[in-house]
C-alpha positions in Angstrom: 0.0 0.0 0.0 1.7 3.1 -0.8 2.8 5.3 2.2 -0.5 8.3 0.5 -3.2 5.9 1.1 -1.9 4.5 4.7 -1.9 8.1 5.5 -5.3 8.4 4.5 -6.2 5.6 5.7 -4.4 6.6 8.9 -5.7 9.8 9.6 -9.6 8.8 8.4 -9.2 6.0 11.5 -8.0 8.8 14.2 -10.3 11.1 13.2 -13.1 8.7 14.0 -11.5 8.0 17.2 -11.0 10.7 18.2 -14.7 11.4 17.7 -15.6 8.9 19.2 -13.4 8.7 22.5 -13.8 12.8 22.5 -17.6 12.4 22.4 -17.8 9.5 25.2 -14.6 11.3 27.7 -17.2 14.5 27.1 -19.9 12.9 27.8 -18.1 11.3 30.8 -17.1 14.8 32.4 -20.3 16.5 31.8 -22.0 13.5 33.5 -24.6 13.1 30.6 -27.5 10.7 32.1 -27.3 8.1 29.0 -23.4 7.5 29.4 -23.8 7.6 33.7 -26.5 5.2 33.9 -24.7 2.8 31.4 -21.5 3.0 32.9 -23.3 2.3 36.4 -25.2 -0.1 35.3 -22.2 -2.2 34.2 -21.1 -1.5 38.1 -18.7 1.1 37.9 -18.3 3.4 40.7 -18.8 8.1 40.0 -14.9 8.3 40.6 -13.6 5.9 37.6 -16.3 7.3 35.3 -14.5 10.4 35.5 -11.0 9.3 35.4 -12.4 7.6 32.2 -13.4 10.9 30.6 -9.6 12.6 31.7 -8.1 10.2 30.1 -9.9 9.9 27.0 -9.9 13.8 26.2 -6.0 13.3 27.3 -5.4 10.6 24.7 -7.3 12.4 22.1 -4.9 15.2 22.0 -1.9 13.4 21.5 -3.3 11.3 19.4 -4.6 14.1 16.8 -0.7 15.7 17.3 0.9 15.2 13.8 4.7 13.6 13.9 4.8 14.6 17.9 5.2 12.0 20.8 5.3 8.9 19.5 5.5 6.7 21.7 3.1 8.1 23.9 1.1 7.6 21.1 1.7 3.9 21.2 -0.1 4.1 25.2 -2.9 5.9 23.7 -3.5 3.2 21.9 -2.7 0.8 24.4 -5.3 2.5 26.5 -8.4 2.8 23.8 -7.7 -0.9 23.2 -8.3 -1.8 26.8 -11.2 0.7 27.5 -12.8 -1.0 24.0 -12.2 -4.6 25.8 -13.4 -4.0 29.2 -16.2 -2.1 27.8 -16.8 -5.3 25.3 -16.8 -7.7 28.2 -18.9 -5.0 30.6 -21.4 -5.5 28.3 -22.2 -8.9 27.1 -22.1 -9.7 31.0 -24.9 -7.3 31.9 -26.6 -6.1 29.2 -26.0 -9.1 25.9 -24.3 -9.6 22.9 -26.1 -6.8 21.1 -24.8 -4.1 23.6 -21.4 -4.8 22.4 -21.9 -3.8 18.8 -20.1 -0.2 19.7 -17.5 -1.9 21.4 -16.8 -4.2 17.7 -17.2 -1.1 15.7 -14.6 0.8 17.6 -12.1 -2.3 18.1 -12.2 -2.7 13.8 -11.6 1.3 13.4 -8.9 1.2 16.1 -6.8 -1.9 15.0 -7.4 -0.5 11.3 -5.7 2.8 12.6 -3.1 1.2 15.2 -1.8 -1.0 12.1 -1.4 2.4 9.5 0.6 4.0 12.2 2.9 1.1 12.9 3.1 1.5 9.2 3.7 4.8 9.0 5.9 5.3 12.1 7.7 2.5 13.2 11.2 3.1 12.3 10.7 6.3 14.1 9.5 4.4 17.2 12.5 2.9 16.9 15.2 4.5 15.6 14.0 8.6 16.4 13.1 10.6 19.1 10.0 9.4 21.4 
C-alpha cells in the first residue's frame, strides 16, 4: 500500500477515534445521564467514570498531534484498546451480545488505525526521538 493511502487511511481512522473517545470522555465529564447510567449499570463506581473521561480527552490530544510524541502515542493506543475490551466484556455480561456492537465497531476502526501508524511510524518508534 503506498505510504498516500496509509496516510489516508491513517488519519480517516484517528479522526473517528478521536470522535468517538472525544464524544464518550465528554460525555463522561459533563455526567450526561445516557453514558452515567450505562456505565453504572455495568457496576462502575462516580470516581472511575470520571477518570475515564480525563483520560480519553487526554489521549485524544496526542493522538490528533501530527509527527509529535510517539511513543506516547503507542499508550494511547494501548489504553483505547483496553477501555474497548473492558467495555466489550462489561457489556455482554450485563446487558447481551447486542450491547457490544459499539465496542466491535470501535475495536475494527482502532486496530485499522493502530496497524497504518505502525506502518507509517515505526522506524521512528525505533530509531528517532519518542
Amino acid at each position: 500500500m503506498k505510504t498516500k493511502t496509509t496516510k489516508i487511511i491513517y488519519w480517516a481512522g484517528a479522526i473517528f477515534i478521536s470522535l468517538w473517545f472525544g464524544a464518550s470522555g465528554f460525555f463522561e465529564l459533563t455526567k450526561n445521564p445516557v453514558v452515567w447510567d450505562i456505565t453504572r449499570q455495568l457496576g462502575y463506581p462516580p470516581h472511575f467514570i470520571y477518570i475515564l473521561g480525563v483520560f480519553k480527552i487526554s489521549g485524544v490530544l496526542v493522538l490528533l498531534l501530527p509527527n509529535r510524541l510517539m511513543r506516547l502515542k503507542e499508550w494511547v493506543f494501548a489504553g483505547m484498546f483496553f477501555d474497548i475490551i473492558f467495555a466489550f466484556f462489561s457489556k455482554i455480561a450485563v446487558l447481551g451480545f447486542p450491547a457490544t456492537i459499539d465496542a466491535i465497531v470501535a475495536f475494527s476502526v482502532l486496530t485499522m488505525t493502530y496497524l497504518m501508524f505502525r506502518k507509517l511510524y515505526s522506524p521512528e518508534l525505533v530509531f528517532g526521538e519518542a
